[in-house]
TIFIVO-893451 format. One record per atom (N, C-alpha, C): residue in three letters; atom name; x negated, y negated, z. Coordinates in nm, 2 decimals, padded with zeros to 4 digits. Layout:
<rs>
ALA/CA/X/Y/Z;
...
</rs>
This chain:
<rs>
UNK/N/-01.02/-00.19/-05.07;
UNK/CA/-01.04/-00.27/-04.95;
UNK/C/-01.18/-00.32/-04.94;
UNK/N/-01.17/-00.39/-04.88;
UNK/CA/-01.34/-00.47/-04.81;
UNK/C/-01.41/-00.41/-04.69;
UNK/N/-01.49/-00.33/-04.67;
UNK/CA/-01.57/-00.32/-04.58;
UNK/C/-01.65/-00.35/-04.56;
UNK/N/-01.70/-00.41/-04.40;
UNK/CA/-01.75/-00.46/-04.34;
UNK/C/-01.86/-00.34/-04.31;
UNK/N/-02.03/-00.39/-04.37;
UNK/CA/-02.12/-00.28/-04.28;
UNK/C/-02.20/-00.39/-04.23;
UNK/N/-02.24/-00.36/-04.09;
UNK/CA/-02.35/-00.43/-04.02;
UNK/C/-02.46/-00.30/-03.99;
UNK/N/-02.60/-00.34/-03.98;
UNK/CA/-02.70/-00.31/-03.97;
UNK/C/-02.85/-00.39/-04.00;
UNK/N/-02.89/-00.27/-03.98;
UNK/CA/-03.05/-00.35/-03.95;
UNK/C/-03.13/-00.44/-04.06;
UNK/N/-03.17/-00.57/-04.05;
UNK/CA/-03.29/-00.60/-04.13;
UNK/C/-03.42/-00.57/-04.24;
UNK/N/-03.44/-00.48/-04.12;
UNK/CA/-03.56/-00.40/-04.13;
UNK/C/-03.63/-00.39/-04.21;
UNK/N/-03.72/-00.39/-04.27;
UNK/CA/-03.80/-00.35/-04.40;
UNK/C/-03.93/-00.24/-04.31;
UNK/N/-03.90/-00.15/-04.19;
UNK/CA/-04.02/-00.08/-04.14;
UNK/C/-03.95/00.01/-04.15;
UNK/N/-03.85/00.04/-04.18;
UNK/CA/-03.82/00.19/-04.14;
UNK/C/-03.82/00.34/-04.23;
UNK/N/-03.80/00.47/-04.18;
UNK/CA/-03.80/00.59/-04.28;
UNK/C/-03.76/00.55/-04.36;
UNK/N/-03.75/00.61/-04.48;
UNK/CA/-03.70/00.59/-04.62;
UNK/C/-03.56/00.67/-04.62;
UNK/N/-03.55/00.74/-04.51;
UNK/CA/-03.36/00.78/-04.50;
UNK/C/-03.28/00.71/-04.44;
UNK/N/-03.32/00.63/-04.39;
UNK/CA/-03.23/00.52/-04.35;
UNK/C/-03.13/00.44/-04.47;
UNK/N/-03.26/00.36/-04.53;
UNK/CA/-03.22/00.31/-04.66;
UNK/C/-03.16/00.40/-04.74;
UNK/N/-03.24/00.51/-04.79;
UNK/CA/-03.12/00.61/-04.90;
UNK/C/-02.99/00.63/-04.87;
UNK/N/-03.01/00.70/-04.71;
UNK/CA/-02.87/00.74/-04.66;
UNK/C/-02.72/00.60/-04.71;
UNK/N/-02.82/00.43/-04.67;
UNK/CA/-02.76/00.35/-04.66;
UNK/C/-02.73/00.31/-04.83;
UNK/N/-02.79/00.31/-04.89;
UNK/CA/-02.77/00.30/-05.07;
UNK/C/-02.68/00.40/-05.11;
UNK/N/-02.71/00.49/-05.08;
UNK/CA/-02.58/00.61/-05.13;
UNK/C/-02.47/00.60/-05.10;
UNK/N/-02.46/00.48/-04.91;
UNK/CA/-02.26/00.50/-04.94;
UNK/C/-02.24/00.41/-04.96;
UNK/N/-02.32/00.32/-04.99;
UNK/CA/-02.25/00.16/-05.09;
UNK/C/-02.22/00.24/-05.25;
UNK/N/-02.32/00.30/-05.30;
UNK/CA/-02.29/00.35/-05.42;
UNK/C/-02.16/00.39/-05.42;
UNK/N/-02.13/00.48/-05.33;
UNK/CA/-02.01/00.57/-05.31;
UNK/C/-01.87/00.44/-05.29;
UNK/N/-01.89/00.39/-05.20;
UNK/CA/-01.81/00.26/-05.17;
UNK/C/-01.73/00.19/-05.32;
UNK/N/-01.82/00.14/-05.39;
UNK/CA/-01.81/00.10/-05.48;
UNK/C/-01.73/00.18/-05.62;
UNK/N/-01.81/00.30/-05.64;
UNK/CA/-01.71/00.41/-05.72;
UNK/C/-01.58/00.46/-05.65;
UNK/N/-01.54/00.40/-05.51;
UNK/CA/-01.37/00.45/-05.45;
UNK/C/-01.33/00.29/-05.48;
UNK/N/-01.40/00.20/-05.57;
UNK/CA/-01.33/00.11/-05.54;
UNK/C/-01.33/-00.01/-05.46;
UNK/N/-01.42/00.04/-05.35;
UNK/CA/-01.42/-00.06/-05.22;
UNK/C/-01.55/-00.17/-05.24;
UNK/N/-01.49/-00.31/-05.20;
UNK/CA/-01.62/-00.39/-05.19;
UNK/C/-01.72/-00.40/-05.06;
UNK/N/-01.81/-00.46/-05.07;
UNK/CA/-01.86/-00.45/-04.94;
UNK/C/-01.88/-00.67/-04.88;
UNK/N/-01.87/-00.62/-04.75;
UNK/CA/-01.87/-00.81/-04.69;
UNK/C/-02.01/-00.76/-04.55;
UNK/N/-02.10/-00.83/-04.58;
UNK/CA/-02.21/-00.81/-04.53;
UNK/C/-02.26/-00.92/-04.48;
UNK/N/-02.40/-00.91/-04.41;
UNK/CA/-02.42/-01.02/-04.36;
UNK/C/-02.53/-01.10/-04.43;
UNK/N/-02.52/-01.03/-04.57;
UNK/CA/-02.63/-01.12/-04.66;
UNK/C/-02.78/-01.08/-04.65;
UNK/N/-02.83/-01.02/-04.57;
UNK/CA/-02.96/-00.97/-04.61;
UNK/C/-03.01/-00.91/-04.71;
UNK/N/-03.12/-00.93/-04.74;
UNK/CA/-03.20/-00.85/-04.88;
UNK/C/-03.27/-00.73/-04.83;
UNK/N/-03.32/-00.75/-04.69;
UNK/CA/-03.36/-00.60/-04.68;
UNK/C/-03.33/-00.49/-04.56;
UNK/N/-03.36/-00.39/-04.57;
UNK/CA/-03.32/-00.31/-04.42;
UNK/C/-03.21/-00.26/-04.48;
UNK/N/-03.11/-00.22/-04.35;
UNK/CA/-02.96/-00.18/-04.39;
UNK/C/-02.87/-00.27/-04.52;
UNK/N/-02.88/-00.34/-04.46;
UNK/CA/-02.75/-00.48/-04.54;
UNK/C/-02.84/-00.49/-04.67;
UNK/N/-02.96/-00.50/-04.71;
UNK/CA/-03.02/-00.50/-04.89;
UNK/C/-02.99/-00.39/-04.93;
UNK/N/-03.01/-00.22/-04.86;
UNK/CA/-02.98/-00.14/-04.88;
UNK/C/-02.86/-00.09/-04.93;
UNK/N/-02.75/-00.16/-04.87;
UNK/CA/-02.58/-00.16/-04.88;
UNK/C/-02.52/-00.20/-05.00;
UNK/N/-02.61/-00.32/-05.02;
UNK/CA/-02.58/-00.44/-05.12;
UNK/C/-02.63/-00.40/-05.26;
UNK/N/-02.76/-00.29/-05.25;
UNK/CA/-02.81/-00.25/-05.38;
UNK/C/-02.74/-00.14/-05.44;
UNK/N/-02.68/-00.07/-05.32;
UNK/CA/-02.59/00.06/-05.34;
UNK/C/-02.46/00.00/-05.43;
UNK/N/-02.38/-00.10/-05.42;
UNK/CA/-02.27/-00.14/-05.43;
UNK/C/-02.30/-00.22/-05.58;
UNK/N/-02.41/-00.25/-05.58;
UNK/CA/-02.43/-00.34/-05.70;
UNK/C/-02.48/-00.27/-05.82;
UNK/N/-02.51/-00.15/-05.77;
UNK/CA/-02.57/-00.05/-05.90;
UNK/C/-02.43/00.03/-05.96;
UNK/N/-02.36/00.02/-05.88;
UNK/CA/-02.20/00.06/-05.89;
UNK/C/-02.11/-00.05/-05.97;
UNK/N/-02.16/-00.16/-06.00;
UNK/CA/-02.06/-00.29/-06.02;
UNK/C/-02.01/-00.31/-05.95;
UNK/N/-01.94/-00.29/-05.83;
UNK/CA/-01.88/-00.37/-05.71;
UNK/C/-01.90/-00.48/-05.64;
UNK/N/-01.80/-00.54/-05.61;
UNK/CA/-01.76/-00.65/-05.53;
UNK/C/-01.87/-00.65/-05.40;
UNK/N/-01.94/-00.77/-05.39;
UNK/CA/-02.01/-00.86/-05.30;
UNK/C/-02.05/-00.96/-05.19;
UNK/N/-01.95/-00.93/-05.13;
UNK/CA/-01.95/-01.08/-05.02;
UNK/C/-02.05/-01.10/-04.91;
UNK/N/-02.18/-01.15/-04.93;
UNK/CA/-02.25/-01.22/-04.84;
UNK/C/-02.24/-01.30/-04.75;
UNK/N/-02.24/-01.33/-04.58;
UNK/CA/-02.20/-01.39/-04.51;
UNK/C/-02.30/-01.45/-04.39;
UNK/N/-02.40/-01.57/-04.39;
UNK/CA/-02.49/-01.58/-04.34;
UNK/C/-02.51/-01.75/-04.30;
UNK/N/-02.60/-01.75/-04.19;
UNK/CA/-02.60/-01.88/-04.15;
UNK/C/-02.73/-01.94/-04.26;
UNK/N/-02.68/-02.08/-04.26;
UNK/CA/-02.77/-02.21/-04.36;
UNK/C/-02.93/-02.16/-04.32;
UNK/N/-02.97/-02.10/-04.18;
UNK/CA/-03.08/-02.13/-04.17;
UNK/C/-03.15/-02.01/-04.21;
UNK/N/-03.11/-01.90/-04.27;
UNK/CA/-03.13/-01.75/-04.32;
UNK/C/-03.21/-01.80/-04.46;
UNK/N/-03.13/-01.91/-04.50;
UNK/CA/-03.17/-01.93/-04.68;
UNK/C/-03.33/-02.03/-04.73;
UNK/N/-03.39/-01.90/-04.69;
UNK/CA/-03.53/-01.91/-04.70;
UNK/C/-03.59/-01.78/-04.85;
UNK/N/-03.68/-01.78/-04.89;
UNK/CA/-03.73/-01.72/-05.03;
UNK/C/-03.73/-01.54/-04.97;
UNK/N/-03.66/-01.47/-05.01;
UNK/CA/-03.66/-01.37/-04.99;
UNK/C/-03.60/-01.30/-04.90;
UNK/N/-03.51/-01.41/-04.79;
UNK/CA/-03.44/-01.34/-04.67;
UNK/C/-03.31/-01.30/-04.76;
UNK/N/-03.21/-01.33/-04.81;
UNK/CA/-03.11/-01.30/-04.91;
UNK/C/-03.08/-01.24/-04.99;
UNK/N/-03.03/-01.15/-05.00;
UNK/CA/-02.98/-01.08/-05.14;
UNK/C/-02.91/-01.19/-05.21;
UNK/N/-02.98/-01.17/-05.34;
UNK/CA/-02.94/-01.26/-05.44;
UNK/C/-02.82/-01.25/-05.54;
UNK/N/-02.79/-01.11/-05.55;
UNK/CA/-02.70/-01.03/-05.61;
UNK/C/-02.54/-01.05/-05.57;
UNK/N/-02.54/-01.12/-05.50;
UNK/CA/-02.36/-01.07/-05.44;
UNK/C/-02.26/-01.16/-05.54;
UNK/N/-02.18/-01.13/-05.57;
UNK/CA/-02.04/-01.15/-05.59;
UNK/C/-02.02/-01.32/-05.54;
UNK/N/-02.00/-01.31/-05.44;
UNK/CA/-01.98/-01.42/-05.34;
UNK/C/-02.06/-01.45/-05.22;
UNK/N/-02.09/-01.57/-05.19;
UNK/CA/-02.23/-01.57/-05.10;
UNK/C/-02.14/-01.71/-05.01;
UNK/N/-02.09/-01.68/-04.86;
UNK/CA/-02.02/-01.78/-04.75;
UNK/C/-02.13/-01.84/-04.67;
UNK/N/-02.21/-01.94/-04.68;
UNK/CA/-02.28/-01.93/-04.58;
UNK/C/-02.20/-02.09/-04.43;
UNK/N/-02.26/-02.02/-04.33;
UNK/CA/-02.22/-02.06/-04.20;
UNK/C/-02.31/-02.16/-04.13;
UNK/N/-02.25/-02.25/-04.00;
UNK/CA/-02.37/-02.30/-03.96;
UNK/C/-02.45/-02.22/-03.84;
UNK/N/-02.35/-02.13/-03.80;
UNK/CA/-02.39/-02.02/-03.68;
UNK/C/-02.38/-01.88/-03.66;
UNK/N/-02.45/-01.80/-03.60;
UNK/CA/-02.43/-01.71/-03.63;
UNK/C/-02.29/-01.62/-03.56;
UNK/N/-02.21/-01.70/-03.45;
UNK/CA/-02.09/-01.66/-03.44;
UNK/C/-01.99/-01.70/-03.52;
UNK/N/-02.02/-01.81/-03.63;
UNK/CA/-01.88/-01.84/-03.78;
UNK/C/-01.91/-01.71/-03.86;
UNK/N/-02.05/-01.68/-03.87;
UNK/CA/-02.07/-01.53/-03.99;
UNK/C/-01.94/-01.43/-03.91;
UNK/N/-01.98/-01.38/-03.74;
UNK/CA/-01.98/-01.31/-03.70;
UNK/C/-01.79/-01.29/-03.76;
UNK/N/-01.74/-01.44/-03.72;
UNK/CA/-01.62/-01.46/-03.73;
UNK/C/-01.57/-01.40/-03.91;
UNK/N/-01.59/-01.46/-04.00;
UNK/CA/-01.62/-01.45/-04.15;
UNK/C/-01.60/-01.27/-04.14;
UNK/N/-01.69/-01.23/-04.10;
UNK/CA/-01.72/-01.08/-04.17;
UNK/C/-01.64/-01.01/-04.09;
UNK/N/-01.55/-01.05/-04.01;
UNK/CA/-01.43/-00.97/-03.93;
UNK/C/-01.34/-00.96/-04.01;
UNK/N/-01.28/-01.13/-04.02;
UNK/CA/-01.16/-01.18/-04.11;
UNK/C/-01.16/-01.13/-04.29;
UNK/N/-01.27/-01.12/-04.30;
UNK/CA/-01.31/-01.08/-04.46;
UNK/C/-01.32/-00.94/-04.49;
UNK/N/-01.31/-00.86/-04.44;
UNK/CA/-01.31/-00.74/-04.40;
UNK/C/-01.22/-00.67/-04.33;
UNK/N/-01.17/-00.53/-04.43;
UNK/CA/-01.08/-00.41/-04.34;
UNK/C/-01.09/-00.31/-04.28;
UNK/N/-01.25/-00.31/-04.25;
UNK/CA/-01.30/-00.19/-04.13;
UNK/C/-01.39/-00.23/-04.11;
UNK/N/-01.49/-00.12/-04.05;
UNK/CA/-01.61/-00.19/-04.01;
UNK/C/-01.73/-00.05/-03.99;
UNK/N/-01.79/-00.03/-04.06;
UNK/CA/-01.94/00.09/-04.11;
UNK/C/-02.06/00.00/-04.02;
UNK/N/-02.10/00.04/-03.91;
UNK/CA/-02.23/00.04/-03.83;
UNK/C/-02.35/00.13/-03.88;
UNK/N/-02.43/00.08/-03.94;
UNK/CA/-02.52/00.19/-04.05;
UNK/C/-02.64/00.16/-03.90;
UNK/N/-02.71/00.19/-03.89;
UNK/CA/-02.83/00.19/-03.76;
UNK/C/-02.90/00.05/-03.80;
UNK/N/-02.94/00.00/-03.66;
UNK/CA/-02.98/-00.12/-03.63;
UNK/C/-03.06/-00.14/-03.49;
UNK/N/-03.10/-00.28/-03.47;
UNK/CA/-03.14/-00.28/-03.35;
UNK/C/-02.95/-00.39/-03.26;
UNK/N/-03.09/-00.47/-03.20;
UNK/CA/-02.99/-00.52/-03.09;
UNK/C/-02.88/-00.63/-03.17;
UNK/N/-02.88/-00.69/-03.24;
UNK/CA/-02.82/-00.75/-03.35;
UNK/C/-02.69/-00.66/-03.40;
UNK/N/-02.72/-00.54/-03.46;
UNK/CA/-02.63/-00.51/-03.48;
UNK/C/-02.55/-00.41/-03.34;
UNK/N/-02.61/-00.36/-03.25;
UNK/CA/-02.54/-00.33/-03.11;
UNK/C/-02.40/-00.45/-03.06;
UNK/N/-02.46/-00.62/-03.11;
UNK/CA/-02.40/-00.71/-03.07;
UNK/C/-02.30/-00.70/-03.14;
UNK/N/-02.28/-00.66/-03.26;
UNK/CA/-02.18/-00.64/-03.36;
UNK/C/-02.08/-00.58/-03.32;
UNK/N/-02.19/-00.45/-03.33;
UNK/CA/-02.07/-00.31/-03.33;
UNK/C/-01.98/-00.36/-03.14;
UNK/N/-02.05/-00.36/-03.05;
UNK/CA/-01.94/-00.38/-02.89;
UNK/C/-01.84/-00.50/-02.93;
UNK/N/-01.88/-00.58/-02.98;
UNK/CA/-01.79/-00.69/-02.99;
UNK/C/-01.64/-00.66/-03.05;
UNK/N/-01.69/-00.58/-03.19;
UNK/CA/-01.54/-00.51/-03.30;
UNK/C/-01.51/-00.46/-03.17;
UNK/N/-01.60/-00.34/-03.10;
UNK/CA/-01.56/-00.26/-03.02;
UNK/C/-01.38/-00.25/-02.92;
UNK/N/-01.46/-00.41/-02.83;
UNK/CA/-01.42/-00.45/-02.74;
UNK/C/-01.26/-00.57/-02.82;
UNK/N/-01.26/-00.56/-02.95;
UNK/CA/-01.18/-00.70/-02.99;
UNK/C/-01.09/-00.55/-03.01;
UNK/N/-01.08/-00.43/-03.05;
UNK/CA/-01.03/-00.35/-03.09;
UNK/C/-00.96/-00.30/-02.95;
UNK/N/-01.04/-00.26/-02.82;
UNK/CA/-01.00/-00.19/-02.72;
UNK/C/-00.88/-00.31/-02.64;
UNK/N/-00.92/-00.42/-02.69;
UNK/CA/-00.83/-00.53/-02.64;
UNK/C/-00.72/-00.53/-02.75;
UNK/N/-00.70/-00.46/-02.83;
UNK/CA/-00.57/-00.49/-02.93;
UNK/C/-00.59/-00.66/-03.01;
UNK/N/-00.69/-00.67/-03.03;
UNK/CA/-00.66/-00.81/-03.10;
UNK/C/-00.67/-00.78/-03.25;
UNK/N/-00.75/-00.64/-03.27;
UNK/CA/-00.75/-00.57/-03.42;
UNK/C/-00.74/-00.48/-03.41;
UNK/N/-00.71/-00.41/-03.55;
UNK/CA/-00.66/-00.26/-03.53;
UNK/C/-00.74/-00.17/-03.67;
UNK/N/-00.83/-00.15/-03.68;
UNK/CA/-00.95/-00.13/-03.81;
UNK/C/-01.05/00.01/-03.78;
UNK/N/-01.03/00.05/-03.87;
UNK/CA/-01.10/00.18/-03.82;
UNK/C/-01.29/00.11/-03.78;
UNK/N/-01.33/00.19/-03.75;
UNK/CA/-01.50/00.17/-03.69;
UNK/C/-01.53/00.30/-03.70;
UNK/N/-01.68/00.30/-03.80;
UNK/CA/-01.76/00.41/-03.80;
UNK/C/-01.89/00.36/-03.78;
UNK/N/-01.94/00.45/-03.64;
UNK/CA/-02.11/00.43/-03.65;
UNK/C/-02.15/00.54/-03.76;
UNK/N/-02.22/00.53/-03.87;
UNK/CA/-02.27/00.58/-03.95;
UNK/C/-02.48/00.65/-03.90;
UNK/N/-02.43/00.78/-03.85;
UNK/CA/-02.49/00.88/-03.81;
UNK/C/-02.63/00.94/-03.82;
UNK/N/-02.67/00.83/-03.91;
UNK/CA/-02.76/00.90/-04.04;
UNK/C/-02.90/00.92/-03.94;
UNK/N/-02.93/01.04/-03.95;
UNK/CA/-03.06/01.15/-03.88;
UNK/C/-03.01/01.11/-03.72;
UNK/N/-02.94/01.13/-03.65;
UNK/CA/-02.87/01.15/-03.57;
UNK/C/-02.87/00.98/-03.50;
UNK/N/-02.92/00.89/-03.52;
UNK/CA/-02.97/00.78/-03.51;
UNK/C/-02.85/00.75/-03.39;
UNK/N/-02.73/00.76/-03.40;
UNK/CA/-02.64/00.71/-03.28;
UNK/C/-02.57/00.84/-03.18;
UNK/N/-02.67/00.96/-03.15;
UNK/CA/-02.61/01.02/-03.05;
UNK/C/-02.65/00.98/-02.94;
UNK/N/-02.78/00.85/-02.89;
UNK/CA/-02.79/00.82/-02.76;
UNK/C/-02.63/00.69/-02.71;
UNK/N/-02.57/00.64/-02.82;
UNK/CA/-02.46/00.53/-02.81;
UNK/C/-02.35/00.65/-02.79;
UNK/N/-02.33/00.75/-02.83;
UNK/CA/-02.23/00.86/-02.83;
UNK/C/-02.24/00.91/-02.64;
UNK/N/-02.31/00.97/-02.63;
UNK/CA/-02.40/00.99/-02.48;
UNK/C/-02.36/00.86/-02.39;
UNK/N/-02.40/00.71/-02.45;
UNK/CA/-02.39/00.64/-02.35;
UNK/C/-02.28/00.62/-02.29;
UNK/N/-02.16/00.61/-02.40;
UNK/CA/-02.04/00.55/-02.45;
UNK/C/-01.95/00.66/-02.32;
UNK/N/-01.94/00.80/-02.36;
UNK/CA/-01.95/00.89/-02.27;
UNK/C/-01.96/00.89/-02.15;
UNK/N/-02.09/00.86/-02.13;
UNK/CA/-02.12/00.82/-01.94;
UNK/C/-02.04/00.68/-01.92;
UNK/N/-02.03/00.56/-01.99;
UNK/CA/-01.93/00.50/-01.93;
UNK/C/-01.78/00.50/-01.89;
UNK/N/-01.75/00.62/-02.03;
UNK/CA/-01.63/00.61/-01.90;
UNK/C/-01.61/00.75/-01.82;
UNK/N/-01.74/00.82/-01.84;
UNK/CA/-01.74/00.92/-01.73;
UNK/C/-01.71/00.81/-01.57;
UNK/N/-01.82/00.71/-01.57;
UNK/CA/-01.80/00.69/-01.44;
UNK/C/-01.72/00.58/-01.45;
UNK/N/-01.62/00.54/-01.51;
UNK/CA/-01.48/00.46/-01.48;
UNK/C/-01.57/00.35/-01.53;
UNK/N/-01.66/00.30/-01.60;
UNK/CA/-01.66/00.16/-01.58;
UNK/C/-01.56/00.13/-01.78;
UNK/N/-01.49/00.22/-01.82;
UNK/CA/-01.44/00.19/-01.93;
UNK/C/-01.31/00.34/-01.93;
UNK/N/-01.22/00.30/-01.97;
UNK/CA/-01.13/00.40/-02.00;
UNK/C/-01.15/00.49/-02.07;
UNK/N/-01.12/00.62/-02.04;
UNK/CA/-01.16/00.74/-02.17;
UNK/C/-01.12/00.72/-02.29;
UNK/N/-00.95/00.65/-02.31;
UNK/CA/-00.91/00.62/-02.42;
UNK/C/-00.99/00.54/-02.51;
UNK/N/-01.09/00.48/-02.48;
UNK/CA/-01.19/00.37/-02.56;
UNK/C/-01.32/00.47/-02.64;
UNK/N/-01.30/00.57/-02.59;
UNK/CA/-01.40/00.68/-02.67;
UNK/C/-01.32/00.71/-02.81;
UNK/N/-01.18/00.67/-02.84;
UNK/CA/-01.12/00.71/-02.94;
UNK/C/-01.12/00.62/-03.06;
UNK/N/-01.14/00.47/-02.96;
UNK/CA/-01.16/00.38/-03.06;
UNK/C/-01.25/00.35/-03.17;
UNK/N/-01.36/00.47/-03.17;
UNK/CA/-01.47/00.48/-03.29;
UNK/C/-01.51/00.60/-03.32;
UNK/N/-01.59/00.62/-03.43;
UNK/CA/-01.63/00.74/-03.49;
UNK/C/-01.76/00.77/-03.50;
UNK/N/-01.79/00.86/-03.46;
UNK/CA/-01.95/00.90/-03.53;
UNK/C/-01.97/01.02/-03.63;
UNK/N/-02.01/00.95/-03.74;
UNK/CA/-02.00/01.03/-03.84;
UNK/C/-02.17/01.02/-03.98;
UNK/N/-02.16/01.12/-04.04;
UNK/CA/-02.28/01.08/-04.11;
UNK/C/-02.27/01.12/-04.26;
UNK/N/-02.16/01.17/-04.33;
UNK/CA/-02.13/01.20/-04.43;
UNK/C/-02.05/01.04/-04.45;
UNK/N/-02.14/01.04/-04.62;
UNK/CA/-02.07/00.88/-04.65;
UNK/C/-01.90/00.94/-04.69;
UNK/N/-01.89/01.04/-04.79;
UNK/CA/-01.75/01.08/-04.85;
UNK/C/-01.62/01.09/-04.72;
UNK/N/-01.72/01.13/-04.61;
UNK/CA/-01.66/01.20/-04.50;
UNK/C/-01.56/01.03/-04.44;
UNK/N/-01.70/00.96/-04.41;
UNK/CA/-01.69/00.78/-04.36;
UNK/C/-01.57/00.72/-04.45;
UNK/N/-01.55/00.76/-04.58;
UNK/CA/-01.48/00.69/-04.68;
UNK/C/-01.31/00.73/-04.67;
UNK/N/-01.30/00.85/-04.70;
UNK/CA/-01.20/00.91/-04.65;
UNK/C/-01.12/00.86/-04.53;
UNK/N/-01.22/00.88/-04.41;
UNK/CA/-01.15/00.86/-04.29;
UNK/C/-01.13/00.72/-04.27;
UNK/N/-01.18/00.64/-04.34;
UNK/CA/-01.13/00.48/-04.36;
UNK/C/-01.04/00.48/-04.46;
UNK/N/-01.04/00.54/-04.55;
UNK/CA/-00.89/00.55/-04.67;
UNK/C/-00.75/00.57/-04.58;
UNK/N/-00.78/00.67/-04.50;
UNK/CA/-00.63/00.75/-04.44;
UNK/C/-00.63/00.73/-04.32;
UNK/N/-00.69/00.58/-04.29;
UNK/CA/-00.68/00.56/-04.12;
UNK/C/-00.56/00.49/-04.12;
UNK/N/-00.47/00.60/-04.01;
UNK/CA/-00.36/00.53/-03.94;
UNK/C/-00.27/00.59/-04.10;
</rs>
């Protein structure tokens, strides 16, 4: 299958971020699975993309015209879609994709992950979603997620609709045998 990871840009961050994030593309790739990304070369998404490619696996890059500047891109993919906006990507890497791996990010990828969130809690898809855990990086979204529908502003059932998890084998699995 094709997984969808969204995350961060970045080129500032710890060096576990990235490893955590190269090791489950690696892994991704030796179960077989391709990855559909949003085309970056560095941060989470180069991280994903180098994991998957050191594996031989399948590549789908998915990014707006105005990204394709000297160095924003992974150059490596398989297949490279590029868009004129960044809601056609958003669109693309839904449709192109049969789950969806949140590896840590900023507000970009928060936009990501609520949106699956919310297309999922609305029944318009049915796909597993893992925030991917790595150095506990999403227990304040766990906590928040929590308080909302502690105080009614979201159903408790909507806490079911995603995972927090930090083992890639663990992440793989539970996307293999979802549902």
């Amino acid at each position: 299958m094709n997984i969808c990871i969204y995350g961060a840009s970045s080129a500032q961050l710890e060096q576990i971020y990235y490893d955590k994030t190269e090791e489950l593309g690696k892994i991704m790739a030796k179960r077989g699975h391709g990855l559909v990304f949003g085309g970056g070369a560095t941060g989470m998404m180069g991280a994903a993309a180098r994991g998957v490619n050191a594996e031989g696996g399948y590549i789908l890059g998915i990014a707006p015209r105005f990204f394709d500047k000297p160095g924003v891109l992974y150059q490596n993919c398989s297949e490279f879609i590029f868009t004129d906006t960044m809601r056609e990507r958003k669109k693309l890497l839904e449709e192109r994709s049969d789950a969806t791996i949140v590896a840590p990010g900023g507000i970009g990828t928060y936009e990501e992950f609520f949106e699956i969130l919310t297309l999922k809690s609305l029944q318009r898809l049915d796909r597993p979603i893992v925030l991917y855990n790595i150095n506990g990086y999403y227990d304040g979204m766990e906590v928040l997620l929590r308080h909302t529908a502690d105080e009614k502003f979201m159903d408790s059932s909507n806490l079911k609709l995603c995972e927090f998890m930090d083992d890639p084998e663990e992440i793989l699995s539970y996307i293999e045998n979802y549902r």
